[in-house]
C-alpha positions as CSV (number, residue, x, y, z in Angstrom):
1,X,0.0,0.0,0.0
2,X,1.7,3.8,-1.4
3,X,1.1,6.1,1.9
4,X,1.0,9.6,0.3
5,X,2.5,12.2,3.1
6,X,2.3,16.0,2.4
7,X,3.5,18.2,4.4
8,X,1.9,21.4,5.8
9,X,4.4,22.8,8.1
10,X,8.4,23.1,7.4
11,X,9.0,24.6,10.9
12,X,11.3,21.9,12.9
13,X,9.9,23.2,16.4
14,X,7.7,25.8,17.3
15,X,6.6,27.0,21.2
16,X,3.2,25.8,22.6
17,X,0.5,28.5,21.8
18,X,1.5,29.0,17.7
19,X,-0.9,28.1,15.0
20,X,-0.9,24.6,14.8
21,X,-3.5,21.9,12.9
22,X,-5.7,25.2,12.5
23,X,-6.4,27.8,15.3
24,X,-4.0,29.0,17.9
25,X,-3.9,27.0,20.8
26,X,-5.9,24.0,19.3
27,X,-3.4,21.4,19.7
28,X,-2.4,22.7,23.3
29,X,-6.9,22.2,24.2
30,X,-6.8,18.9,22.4
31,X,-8.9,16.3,24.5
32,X,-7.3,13.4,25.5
33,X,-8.4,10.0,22.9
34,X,-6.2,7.3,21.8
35,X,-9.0,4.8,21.0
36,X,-8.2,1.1,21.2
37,X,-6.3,0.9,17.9
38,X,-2.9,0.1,18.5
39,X,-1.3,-0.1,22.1
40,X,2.2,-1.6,21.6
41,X,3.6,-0.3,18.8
42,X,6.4,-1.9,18.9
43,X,4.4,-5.3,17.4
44,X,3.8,-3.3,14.3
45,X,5.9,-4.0,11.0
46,X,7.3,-1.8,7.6
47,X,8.2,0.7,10.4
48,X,9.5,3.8,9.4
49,X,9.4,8.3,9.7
50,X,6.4,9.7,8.3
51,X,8.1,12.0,6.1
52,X,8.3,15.5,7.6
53,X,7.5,15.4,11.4
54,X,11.2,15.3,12.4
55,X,12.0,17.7,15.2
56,X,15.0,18.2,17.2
57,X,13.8,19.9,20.7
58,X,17.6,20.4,22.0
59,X,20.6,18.5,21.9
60,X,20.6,15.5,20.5
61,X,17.1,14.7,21.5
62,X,14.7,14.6,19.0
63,X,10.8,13.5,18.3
64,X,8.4,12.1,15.1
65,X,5.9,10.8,14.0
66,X,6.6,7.2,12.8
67,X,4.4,4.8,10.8
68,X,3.8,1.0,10.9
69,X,1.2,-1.9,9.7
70,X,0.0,-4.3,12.3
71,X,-3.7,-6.1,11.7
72,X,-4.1,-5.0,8.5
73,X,-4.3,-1.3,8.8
74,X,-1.7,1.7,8.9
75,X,-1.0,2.9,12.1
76,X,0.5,6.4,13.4
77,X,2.4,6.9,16.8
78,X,4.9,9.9,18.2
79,X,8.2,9.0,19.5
80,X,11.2,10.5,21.1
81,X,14.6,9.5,20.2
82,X,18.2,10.4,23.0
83,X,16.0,12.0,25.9
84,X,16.1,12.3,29.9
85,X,12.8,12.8,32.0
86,X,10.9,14.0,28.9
87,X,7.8,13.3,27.7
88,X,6.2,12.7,24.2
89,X,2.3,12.8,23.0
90,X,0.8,12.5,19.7
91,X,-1.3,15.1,18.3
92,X,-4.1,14.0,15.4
93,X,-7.2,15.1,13.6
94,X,-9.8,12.8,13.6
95,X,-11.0,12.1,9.9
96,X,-15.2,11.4,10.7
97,X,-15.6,15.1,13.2
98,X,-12.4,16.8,12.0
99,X,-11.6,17.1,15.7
100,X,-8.1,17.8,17.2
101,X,-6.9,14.8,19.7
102,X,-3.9,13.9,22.1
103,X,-2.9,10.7,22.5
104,X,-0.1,9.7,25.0
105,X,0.5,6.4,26.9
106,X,-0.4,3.4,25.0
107,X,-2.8,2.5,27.6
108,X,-4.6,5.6,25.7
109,X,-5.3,7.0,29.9
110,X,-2.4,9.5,30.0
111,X,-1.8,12.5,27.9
112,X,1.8,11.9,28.1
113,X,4.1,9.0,27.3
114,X,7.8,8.8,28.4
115,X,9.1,7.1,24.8
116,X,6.2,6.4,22.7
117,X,2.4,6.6,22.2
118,X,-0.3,4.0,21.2
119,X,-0.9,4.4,17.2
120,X,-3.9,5.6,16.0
121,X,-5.0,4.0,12.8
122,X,-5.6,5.6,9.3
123,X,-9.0,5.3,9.4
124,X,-9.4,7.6,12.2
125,X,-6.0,10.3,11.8
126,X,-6.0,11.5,8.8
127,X,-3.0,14.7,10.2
128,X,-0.6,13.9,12.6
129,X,2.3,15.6,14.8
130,X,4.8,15.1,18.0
131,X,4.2,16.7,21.2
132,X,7.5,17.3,23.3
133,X,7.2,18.5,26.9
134,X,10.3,19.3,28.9
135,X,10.5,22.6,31.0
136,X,8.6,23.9,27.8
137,X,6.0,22.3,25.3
138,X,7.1,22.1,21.4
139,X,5.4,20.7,18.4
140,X,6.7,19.2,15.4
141,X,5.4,19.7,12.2
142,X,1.8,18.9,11.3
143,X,1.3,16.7,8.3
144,X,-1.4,15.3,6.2
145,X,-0.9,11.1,7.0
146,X,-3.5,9.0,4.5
């Protein structure tokens, strides 16, 4: 299956509060919603970056948004690569509502995780982006994921 990936954004990090998946401040509201789709990521195969959500947030820590099959479907999760007591989420629009979601520990309770997420499938995200949180919140860039 061809996964076409566009990007929208070319910023590598931007502070909480910018223009982000639409309206200022929408990703920072998001609710929290993983679903049930995918809660170990790490069972998933043909892993690899979705194109154009790299960000490096200091050092040589970095996040993304990376991409895998498990079951048949696509799935979407963030991730942070070289990091300390960080934490990662991943941002997504929901394709049926258009509605701006979090998703953070893969046991899709927690807004935060302290690697990766749970993936959310591409039936449901249709953009997707890495949430960083240190002493301050960054965003990587938002990009269309079908």
């Amino acid at each position: 299956m061809l996964r076409k990936i566009i990007a929208t954004a070319s910023v590598t990090t931007v502070a909480a509060g910018a223009v982000l998946m639409g309206s200022a401040g929408a990703a920072s509201a998001a609710p929290l919603w993983c679903g049930s789709w995918l809660k170990e990521p790490s069972r998933a195969t043909n892993v690899s970056a979705v194109p154009g959500t790299y960000a490096n947030v200091g050092g040589s820590t970095y996040i993304r948004v990376n991409q895998g099959t498990y079951g048949g479907k696509w799935d979407a999760w963030a991730k942070m690569y070289n990091y300390g007591f960080d934490s990662v989420a991943l941002i997504w629009v929901n394709q049926s509502d258009k509605a701006i979601y979090q998703c953070g520990n893969r046991d899709g309770a927690r807004e935060w995780a302290q690697d990766y997420t749970a993936g959310v499938d591409d039936a449901h995200a249709y953009k997707v982006q890495a949430k960083y949180q240190h002493s301050n919140v960054f965003y990587g860039p938002t990009v269309v994921w079908r």
